[in-house]
C-alpha positions as CSV (number, residue, x, y, z in Angstrom):
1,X,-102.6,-95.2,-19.9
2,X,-103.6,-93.1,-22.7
3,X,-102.8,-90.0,-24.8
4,X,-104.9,-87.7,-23.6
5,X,-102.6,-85.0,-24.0
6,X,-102.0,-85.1,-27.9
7,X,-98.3,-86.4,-27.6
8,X,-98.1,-88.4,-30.5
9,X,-96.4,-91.6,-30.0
10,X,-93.3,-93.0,-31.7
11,X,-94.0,-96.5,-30.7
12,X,-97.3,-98.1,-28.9
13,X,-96.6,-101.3,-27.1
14,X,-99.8,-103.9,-26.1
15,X,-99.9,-105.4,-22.7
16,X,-103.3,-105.7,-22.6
17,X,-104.2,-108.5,-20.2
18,X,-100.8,-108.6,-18.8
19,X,-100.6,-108.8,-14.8
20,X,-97.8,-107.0,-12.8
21,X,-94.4,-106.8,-13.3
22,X,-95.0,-108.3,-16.8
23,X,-96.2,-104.6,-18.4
24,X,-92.8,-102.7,-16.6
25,X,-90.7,-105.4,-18.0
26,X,-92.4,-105.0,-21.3
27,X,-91.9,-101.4,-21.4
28,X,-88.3,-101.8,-20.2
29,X,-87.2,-104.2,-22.7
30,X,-88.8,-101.8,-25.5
31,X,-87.1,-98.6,-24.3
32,X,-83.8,-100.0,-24.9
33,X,-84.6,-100.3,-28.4
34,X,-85.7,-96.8,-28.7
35,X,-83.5,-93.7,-29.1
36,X,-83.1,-91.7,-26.5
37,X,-86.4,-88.2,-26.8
38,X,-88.9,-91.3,-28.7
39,X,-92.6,-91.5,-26.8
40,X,-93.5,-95.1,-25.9
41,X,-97.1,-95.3,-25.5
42,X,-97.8,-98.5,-23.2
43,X,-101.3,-99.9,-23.5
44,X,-102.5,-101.8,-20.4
45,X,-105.2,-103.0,-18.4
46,X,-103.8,-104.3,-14.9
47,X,-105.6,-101.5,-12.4
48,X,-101.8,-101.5,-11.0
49,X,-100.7,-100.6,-13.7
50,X,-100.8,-96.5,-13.9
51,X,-99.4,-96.5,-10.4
52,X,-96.4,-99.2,-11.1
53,X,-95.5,-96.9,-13.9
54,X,-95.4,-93.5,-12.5
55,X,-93.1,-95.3,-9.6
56,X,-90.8,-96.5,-12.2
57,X,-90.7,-93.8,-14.2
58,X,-89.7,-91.7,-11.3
59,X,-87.3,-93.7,-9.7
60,X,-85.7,-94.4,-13.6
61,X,-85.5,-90.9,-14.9
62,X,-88.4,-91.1,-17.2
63,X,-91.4,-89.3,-17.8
């Protein structure tokens, strides 16, 4: 995933080369360290990966 939109992000996380679930639980451990409104961009390269995070994100409340 990228910022293709111009949302500037408050924190970028690598999981580059990671295979699924490994970039979810990333990202999950991550936000809990973030304040609630803060942008998380996640970085990844598992082909998975953009469709494993628009599930979560919708079945977690995120966007």
């Amino acid at each position: 995933m990228s910022s293709t939109n111009n949302i500037q992000a408050d924190h970028i996380l690598d999981c580059k080369g990671l295979a699924c679930p490994m970039p979810i639980v990333k990202t999950k451990k991550a936000m809990n360290e973030l304040v609630p409104g803060k942008i998380i961009e996640v970085q990844a390269t598992d082909k998975g990966s953009l469709a494993d995070f628009q599930s979560w994100a919708k079945n977690t409340g995120h966007q």
